[in-house]
N, CA, C and O atoms as CSV, one atom per row, in Angstrom:
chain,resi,resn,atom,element,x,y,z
A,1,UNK,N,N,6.609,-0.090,-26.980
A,1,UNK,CA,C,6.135,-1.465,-27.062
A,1,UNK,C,C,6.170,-2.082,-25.668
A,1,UNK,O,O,7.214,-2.353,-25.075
A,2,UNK,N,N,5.230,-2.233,-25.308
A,2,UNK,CA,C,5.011,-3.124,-24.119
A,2,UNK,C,C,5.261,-4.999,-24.619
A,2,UNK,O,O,4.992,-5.718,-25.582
A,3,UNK,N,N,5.996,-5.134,-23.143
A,3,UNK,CA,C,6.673,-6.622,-23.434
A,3,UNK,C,C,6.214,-7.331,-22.065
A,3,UNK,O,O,5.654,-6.707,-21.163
A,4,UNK,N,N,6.513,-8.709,-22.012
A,4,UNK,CA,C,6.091,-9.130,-21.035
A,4,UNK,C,C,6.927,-10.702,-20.760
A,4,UNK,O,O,7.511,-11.225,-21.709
A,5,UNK,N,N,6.914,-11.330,-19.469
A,5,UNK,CA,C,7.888,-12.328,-19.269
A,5,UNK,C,C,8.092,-13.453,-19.961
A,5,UNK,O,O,8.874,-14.281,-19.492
A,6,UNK,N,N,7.400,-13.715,-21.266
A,6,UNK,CA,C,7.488,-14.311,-21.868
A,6,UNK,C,C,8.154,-13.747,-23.562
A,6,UNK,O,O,8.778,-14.510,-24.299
A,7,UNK,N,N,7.824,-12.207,-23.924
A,7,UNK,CA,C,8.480,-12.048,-25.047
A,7,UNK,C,C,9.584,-11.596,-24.588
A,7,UNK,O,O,10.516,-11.714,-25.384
A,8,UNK,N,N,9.934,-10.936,-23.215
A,8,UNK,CA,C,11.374,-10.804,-22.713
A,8,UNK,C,C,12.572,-10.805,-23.498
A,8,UNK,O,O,12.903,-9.874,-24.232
A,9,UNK,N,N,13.236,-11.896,-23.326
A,9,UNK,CA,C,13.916,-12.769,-24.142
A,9,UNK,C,C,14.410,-12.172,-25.531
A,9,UNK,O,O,15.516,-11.718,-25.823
A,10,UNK,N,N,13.030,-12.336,-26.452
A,10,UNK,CA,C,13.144,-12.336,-27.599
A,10,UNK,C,C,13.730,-10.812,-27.961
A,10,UNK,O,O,14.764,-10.483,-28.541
A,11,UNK,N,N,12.578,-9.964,-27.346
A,11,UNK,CA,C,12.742,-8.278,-27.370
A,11,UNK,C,C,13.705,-7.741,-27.253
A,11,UNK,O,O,14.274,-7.105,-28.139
A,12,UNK,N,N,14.150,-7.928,-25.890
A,12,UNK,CA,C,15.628,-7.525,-25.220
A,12,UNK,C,C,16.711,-8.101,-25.390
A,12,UNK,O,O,17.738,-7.541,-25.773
A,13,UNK,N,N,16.570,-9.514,-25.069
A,13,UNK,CA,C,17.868,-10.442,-24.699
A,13,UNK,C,C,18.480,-10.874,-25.954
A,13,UNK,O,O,19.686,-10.752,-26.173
A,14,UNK,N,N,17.652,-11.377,-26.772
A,14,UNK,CA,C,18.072,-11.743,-28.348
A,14,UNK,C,C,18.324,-10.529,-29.144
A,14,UNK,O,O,18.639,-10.723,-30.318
A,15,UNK,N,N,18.200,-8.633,-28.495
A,15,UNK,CA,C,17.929,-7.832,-30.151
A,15,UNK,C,C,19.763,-7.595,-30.456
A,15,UNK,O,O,20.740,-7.817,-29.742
A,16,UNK,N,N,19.660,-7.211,-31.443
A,16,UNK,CA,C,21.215,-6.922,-32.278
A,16,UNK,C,C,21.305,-5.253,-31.810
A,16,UNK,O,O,22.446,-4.805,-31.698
A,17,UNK,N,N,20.499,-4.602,-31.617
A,17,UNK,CA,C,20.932,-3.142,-31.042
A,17,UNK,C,C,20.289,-3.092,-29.616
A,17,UNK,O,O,19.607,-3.862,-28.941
A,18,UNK,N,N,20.879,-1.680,-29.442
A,18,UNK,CA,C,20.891,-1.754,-27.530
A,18,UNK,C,C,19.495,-1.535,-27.322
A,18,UNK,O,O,18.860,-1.288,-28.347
A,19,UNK,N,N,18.852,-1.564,-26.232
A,19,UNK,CA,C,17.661,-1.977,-26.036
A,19,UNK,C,C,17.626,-1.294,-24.361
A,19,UNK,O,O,18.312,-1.727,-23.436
A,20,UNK,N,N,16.529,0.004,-24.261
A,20,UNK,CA,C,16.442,0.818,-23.479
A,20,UNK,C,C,15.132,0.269,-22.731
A,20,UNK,O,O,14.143,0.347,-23.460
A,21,UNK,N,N,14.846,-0.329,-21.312
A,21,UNK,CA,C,13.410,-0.935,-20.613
A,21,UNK,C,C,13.463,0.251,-19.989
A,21,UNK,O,O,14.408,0.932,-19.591
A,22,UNK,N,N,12.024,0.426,-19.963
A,22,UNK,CA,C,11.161,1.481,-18.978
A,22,UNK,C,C,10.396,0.119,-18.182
A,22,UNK,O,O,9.467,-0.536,-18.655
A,23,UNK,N,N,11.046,-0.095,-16.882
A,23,UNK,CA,C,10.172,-0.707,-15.475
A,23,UNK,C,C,9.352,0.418,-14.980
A,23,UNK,O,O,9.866,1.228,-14.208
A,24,UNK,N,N,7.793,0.574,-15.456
A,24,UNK,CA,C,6.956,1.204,-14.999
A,24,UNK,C,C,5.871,0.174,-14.143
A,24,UNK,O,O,6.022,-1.014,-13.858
A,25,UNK,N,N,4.769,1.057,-13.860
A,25,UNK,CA,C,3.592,0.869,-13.148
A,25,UNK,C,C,2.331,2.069,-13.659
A,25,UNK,O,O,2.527,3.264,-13.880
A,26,UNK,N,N,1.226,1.431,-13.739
A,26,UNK,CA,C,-0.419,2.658,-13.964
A,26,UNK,C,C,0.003,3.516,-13.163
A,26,UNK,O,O,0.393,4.642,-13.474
A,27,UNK,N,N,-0.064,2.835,-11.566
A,27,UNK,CA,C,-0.283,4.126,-10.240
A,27,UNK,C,C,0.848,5.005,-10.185
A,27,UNK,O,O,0.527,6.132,-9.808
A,28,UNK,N,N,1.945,4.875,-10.413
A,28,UNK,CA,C,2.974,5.707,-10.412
A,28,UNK,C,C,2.816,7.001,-11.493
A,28,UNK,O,O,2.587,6.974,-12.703
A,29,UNK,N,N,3.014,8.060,-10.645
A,29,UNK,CA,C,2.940,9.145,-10.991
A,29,UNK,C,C,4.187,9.327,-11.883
A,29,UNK,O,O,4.147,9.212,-13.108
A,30,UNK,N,N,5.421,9.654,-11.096
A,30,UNK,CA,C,6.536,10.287,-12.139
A,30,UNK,C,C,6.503,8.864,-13.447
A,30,UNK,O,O,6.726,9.251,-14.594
A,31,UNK,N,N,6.335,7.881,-13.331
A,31,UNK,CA,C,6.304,6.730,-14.742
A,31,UNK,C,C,5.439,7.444,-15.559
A,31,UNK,O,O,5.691,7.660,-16.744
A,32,UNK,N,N,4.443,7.821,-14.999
A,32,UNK,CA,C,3.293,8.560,-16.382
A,32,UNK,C,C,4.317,9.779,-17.026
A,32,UNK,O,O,4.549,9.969,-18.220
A,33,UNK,N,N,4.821,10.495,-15.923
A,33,UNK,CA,C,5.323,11.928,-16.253
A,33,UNK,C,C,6.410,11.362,-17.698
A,33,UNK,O,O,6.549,11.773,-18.850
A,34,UNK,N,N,7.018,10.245,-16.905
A,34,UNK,CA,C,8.393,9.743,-18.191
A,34,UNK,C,C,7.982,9.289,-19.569
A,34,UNK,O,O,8.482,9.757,-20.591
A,35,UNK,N,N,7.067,8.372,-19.552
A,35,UNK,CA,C,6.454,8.114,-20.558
A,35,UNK,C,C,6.391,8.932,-21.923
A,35,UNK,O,O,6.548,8.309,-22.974
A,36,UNK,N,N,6.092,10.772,-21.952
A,36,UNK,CA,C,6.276,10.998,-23.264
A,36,UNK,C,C,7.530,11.410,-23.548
A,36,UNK,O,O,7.894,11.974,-24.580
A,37,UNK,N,N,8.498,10.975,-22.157
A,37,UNK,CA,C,10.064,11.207,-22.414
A,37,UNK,C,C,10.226,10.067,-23.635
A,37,UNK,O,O,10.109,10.252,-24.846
A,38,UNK,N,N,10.414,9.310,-23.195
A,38,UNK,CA,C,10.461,7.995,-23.462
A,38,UNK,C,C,10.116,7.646,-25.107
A,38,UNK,O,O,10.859,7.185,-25.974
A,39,UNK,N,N,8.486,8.115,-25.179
A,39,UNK,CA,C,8.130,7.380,-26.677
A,39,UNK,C,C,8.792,8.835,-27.691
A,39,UNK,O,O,8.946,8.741,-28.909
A,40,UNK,N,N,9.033,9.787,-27.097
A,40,UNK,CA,C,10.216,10.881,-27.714
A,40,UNK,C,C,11.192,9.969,-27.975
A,40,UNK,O,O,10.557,9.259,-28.755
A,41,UNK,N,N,11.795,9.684,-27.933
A,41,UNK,CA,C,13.394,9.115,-27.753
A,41,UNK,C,C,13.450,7.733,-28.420
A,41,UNK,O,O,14.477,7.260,-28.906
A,42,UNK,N,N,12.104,7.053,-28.394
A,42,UNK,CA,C,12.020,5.965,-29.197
A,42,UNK,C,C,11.727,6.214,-30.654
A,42,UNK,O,O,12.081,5.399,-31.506
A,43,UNK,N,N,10.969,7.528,-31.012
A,43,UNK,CA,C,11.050,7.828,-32.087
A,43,UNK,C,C,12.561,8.261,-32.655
A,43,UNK,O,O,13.053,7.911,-33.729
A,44,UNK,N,N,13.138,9.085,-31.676
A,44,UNK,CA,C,14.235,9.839,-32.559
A,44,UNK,C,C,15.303,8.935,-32.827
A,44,UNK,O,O,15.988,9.216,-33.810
A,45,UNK,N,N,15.612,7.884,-32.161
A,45,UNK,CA,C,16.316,6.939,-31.824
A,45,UNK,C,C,16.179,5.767,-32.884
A,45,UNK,O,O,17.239,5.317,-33.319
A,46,UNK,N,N,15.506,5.457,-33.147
A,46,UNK,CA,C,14.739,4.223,-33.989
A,46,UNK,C,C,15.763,4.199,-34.958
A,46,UNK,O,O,16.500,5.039,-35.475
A,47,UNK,N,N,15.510,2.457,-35.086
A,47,UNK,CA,C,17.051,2.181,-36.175
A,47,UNK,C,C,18.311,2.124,-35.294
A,47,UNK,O,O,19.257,1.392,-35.586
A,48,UNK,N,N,18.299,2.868,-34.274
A,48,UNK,CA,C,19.646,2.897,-32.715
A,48,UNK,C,C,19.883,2.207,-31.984
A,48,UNK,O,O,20.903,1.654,-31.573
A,49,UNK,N,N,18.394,2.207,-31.670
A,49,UNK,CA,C,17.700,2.110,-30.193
A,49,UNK,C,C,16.694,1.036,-30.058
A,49,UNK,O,O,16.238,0.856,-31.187
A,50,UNK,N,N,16.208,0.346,-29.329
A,50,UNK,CA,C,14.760,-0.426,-29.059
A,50,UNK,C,C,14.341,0.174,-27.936
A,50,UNK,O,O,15.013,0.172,-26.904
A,51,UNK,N,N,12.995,0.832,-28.071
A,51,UNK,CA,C,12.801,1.063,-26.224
A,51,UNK,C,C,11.363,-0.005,-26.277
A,51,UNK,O,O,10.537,-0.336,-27.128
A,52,UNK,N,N,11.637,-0.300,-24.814
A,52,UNK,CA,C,10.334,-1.700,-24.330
A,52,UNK,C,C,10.001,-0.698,-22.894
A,52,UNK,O,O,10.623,0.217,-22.353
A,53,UNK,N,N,8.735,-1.368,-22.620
A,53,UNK,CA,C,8.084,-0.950,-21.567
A,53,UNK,C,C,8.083,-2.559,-20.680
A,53,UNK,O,O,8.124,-3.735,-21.043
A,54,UNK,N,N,8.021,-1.920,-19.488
A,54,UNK,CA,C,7.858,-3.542,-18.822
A,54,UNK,C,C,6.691,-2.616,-17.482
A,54,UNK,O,O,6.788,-1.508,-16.954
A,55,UNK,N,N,5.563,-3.851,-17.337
A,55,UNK,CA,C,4.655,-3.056,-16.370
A,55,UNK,C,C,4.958,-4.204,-15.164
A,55,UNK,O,O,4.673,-5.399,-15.087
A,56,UNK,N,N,5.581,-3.393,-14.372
A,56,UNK,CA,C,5.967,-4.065,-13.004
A,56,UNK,C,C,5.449,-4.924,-11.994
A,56,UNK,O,O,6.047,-5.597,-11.154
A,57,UNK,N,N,3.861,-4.741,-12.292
A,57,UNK,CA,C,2.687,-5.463,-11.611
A,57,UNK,C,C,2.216,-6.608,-12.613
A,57,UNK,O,O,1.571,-7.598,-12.268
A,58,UNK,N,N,2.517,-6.404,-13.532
A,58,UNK,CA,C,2.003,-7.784,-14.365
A,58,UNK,C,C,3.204,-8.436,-14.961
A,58,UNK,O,O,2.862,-9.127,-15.920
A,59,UNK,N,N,4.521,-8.466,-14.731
A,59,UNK,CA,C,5.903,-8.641,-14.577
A,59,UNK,C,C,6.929,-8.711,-13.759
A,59,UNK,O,O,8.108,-8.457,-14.004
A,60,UNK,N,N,6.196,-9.244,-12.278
A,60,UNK,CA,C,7.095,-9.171,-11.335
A,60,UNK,C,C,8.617,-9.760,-11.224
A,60,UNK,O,O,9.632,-9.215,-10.792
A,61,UNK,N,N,8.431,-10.965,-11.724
A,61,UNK,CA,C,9.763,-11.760,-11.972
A,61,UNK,C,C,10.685,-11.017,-12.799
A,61,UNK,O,O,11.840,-11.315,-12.497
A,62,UNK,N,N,10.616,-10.140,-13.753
A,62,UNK,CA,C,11.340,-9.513,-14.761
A,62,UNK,C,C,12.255,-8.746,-13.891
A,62,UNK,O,O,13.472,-8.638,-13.744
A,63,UNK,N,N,10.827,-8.099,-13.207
A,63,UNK,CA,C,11.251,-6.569,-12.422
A,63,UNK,C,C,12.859,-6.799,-11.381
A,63,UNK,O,O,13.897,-6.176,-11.155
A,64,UNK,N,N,12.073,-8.368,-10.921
A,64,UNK,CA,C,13.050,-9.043,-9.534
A,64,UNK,C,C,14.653,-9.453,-10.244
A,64,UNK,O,O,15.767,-8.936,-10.163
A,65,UNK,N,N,14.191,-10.438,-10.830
A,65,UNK,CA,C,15.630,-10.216,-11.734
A,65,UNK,C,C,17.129,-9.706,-12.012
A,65,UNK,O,O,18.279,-10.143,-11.960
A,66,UNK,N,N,16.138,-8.006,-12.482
A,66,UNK,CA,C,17.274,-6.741,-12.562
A,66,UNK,C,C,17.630,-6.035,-11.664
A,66,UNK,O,O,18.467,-5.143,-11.797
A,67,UNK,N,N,16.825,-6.435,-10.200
A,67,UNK,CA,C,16.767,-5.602,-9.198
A,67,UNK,C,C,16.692,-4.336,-9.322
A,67,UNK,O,O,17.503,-3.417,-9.205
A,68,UNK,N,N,14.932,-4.459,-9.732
A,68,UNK,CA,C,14.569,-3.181,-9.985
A,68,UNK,C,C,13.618,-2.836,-7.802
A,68,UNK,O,O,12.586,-3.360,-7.383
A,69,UNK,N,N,14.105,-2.315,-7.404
A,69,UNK,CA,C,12.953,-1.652,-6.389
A,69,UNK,C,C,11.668,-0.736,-6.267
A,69,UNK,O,O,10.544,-0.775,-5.767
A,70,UNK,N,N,12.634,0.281,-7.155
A,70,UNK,CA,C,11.533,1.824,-7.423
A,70,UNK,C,C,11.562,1.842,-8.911
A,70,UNK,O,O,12.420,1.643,-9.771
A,71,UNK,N,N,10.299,2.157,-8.889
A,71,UNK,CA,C,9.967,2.929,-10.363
A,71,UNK,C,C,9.799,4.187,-10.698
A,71,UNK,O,O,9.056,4.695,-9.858
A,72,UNK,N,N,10.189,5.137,-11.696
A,72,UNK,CA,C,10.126,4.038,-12.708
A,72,UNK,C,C,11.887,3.971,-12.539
A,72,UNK,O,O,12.582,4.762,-11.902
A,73,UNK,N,N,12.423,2.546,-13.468
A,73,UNK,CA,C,13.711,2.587,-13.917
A,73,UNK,C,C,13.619,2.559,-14.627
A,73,UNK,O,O,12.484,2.468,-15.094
A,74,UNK,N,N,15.121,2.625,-15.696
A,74,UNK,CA,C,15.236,2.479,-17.185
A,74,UNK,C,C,16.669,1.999,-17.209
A,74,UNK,O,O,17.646,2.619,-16.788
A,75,UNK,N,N,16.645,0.758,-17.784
A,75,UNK,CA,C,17.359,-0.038,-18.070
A,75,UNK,C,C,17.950,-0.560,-19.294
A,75,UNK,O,O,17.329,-1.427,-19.908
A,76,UNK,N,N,19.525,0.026,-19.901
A,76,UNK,CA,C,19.801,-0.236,-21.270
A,76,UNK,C,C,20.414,-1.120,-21.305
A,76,UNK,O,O,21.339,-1.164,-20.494
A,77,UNK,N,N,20.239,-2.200,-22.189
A,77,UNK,CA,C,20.628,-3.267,-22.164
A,77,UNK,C,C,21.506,-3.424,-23.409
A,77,UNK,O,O,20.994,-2.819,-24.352
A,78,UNK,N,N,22.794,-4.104,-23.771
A,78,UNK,CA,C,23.852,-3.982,-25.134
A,78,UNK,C,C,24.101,-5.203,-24.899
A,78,UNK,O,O,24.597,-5.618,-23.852
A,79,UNK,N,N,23.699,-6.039,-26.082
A,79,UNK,CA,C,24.114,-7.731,-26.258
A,79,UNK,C,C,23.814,-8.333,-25.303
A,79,UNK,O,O,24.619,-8.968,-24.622
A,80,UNK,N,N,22.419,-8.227,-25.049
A,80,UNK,CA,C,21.657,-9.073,-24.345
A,80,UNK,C,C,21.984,-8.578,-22.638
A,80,UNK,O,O,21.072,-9.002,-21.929
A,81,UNK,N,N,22.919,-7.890,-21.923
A,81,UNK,CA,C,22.750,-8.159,-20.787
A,81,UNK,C,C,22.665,-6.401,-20.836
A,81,UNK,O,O,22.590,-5.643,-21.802
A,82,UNK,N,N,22.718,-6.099,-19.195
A,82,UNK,CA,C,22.075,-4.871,-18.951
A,82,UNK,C,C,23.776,-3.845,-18.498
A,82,UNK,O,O,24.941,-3.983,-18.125
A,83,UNK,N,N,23.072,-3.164,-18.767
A,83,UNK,CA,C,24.854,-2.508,-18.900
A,83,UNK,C,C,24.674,-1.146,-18.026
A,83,UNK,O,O,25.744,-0.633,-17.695
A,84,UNK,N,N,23.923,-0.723,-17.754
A,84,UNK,CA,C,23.482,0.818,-17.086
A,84,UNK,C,C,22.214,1.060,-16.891
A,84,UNK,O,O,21.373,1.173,-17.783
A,85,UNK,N,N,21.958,1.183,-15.274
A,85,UNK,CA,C,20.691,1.663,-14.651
A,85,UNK,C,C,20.234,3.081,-14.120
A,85,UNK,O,O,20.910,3.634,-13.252
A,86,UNK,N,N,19.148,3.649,-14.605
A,86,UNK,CA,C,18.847,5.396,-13.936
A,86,UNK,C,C,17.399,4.498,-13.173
A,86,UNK,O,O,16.781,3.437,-13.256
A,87,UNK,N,N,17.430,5.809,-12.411
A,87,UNK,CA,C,16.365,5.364,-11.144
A,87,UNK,C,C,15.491,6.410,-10.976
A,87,UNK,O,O,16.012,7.376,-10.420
A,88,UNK,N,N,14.367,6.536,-11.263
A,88,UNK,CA,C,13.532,7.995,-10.473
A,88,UNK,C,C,13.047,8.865,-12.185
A,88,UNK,O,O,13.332,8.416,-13.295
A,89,UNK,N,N,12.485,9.810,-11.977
A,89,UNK,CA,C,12.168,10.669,-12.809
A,89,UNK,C,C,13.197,11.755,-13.467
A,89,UNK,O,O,13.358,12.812,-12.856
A,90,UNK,N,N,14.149,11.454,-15.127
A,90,UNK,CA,C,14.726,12.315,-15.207
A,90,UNK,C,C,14.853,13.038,-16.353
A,90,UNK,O,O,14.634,12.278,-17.296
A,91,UNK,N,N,15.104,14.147,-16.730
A,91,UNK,CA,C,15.188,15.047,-17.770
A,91,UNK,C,C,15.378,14.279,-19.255
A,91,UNK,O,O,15.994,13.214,-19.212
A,92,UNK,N,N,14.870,14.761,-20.630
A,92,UNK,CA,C,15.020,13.966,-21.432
A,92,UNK,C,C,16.802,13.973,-21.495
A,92,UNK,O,O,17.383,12.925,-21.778
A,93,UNK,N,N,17.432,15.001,-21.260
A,93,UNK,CA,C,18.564,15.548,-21.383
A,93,UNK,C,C,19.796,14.306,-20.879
A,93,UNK,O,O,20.783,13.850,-21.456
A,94,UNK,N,N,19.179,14.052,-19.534
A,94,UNK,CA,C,20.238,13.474,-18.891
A,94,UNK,C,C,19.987,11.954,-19.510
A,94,UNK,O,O,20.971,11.227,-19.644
A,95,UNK,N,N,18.754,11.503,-19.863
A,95,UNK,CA,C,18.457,10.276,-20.473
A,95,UNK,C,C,19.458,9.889,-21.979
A,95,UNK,O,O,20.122,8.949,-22.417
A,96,UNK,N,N,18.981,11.527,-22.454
A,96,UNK,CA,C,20.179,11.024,-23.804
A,96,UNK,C,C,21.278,10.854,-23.633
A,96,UNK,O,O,21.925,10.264,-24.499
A,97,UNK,N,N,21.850,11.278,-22.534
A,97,UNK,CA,C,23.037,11.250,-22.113
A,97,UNK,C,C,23.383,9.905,-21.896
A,97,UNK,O,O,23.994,9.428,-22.852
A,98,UNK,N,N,23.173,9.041,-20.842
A,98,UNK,CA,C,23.059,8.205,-20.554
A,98,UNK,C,C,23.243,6.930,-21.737
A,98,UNK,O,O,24.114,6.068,-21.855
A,99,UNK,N,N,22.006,7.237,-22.542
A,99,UNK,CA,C,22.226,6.382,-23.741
A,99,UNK,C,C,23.255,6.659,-24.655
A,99,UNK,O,O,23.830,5.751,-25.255
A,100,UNK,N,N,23.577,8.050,-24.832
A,100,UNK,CA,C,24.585,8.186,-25.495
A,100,UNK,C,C,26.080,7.829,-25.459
A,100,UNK,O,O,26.819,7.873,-26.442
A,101,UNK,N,N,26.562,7.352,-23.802
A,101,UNK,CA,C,27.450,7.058,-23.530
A,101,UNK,C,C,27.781,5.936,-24.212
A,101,UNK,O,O,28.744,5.819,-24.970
A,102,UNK,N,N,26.874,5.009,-23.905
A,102,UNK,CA,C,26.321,3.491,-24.392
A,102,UNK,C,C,26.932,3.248,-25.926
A,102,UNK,O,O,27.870,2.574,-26.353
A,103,UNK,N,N,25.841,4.216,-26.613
A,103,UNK,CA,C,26.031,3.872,-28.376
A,103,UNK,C,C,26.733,4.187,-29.175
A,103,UNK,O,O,26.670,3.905,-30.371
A,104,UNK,N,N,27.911,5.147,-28.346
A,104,UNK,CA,C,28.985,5.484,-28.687
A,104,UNK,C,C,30.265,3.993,-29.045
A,104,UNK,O,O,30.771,3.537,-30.070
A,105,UNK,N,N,30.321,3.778,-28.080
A,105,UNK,CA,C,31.134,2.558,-27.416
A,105,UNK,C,C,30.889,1.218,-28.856
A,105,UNK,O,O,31.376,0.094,-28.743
């Protein structure tokens, strides 16, 4: 689900489960590569998980915010604020990981 600086808020900041942002971009190469990481994990996850897309060029303020620099990031967010950042292109492996630390807790 693509979100934007106005459903923000509602998507992420208000949801009752943790909530995984993909800060992408079109031109970015490894963001395309992540992408069928991503809607993987939103399927298997679902009911867990929320994953949002945020497109960095038509969301700059979002991006600035979290201090995002490079894309893509992915950003999980637990009760509204952001709790753990990955940076760059990475394995679905290390992603579940990552989240898994999270939804354990």
């Amino acid at each position: 689900m693509e979100v934007d600086a106005g459903a923000f808020k509602q998507e992420v900041l208000e949801e009752d489960v943790p909530v995984l942002v993909d800060f992408w971009a079109e031109w970015c190469g490894p963001c395309r590569m992540l992408a069928p990481v991503v809607e993987e994990i939103a399927e298997e996850m679902a009911g867990k998980l929320k994953v949002v897309k945020v497109n960095v060029d038509l969301n700059p303020s979002i991006a600035a915010s979290y201090g995002v620099m490079s894309i893509p990031t992915l950003i999980l967010f637990k009760g509204g604020k952001p709790v753990e950042k990955l940076i760059g292109y990475m394995p679905k492996a290390k992603i579940m990981e990552f989240i898994n630390r999270h939804l354990e807790k």
